[in-house]
Structures are given as structure tokens and as C-alpha cells.
N, C-alpha and C positions, 0 to 999 in steps of 0.2 A: 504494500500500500504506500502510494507516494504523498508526502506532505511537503505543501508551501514552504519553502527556510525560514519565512515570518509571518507568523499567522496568530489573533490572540484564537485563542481554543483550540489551540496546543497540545497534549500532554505522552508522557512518553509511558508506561506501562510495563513493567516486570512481573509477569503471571505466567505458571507454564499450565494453570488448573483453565482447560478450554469451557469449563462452564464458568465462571467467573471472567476470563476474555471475552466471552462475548458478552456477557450479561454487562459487562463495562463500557466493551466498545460501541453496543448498543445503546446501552443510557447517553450518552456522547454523542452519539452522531445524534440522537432524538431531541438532546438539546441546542443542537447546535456547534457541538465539538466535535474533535478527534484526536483519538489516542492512535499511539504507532507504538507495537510489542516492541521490546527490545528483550532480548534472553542474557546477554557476558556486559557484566564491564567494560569491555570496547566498545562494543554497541553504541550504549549509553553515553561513554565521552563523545563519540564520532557526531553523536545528534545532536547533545550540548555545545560542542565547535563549529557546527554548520547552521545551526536553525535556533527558533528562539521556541523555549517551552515554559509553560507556565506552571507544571504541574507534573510529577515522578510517581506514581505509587506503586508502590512494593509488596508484592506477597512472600511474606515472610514466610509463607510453607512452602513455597518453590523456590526465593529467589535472597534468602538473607545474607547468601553472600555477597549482594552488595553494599551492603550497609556499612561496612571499612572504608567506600567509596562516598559518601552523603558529601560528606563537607568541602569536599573536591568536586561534586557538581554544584554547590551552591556556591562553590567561589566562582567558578566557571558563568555562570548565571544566578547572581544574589536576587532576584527576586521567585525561585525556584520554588513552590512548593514542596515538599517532599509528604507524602502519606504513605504510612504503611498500616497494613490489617493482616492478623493471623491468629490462631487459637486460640483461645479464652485460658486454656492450661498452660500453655508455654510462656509463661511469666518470665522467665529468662528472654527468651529470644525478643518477648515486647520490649524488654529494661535494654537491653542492647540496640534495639530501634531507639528509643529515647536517648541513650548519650552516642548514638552514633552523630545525631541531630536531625533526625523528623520531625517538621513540627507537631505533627499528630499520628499517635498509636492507638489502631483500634482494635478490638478485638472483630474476630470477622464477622460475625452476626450483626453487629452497630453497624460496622461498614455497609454490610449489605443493605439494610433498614433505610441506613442516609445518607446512599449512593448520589440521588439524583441530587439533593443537598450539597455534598461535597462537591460533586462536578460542577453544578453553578456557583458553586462559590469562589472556588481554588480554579477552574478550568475558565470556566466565563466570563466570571468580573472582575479575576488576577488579582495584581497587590493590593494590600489595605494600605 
């Protein structure tokens, strides 16, 4: 899927769970955005240095290996969202989302609940 280099309604998307990809990338396009998967950390930097995004989110049950990576994409693009969502038990992996620097961990249930919230908020109407 090919996306404008500057576009607002933006966002870049690390999920390998194809029910939650679409259920994301669908709420998105329904409001008015787009998300583009990204799977590795190159990925990621390569779309942070060509294009502008407004917005990262992370599934910590597929994709917490990037989370070493947050703060280097939000230098790269400081007004970056970053959201990540993952089990409600792995209280570990959320605390490690929080000092990676997300500025929001949700557990995935909440995420899923206030998808279409989060994407107008963080995807849509971008920085406060």
C-alpha cells in the first residue's frame, strides 16, 4: 500500500495479529486515515526519514521488540504519537512500553473499545 510522504492521517502500524490489522486499518480508512504495516525496525526508521506520521502503534504481543526503538523515532519526528496495546497480564511488557516512552499503554481490550477515539485523536487532529 502506497502512502503520500506528507499526509496528516498518517500513521504507521506494528501488528502481525491480521485480525487487529484490519480491524485498525479499517477504522482509518472509515475515518478518514491510513495506516501502513511496518513489521522490523528498519521498516519503521525508513518511513520516519521519508514521510511524515502522526501516529506509531505497537502491538506488544507481536511487535515489542521495538520498543528499544520509541525514542529514536520520536526524535526523528517529535511530534510522533507512539501507542501501544497488549494483554491485560503482561504487566511487565506494558511497564516496559511506558519507560520505553509511549505516551499511552493500553491494555488491548481498552484499545479495542476506543479505537475509533484514539485514531481521531492521535491520527486526525495530530498534536495538542
Amino acid at each position: 500500500m502506497d502512502i503520500p510522504p506528507v499526509s496528516p492521517g498518517n500513521g504507521l502500524l506494528a501488528c502481525r495479529d491480521l485480525f487487529f490489522t484490519t480491524r485498525i486499518c479499517d477504522t482509518a480508512r472509515a475515518l478518514g486515515g491510513r495506516m501502513l504495516t511496518v513489521a522490523a525496525d528498519e521498516s519503521v526508521r525508513q518511513h520516519l526519514l521519508t514521510g511524515t506520521f502522526r501516529l506509531l502503534i505497537i502491538d506488544l504481543d507481536t511487535s515489542a521488540a521495538l520498543l528499544p526503538y520509541v525514542k529514536a523515532y520520536r526524535e526523528l519526528q517529535p511530534d510522533l504519537e507512539v501507542i501501544s496495546f497488549g494483554s491485560h497480564v503482561e504487566t511487565a511488557v506494558l511497564q516496559q512500553a511506558r519507560e520505553a516512552g509511549c505516551q499511552q499503554v493500553l491494555p488491548r481490550s481498552r484499545f479495542s473499545t476506543q479505537l475509533a477515539e484514539l485514531l481521531t485523536t492521535h491520527l486526525l487532529l495530530g498534536p495538542r
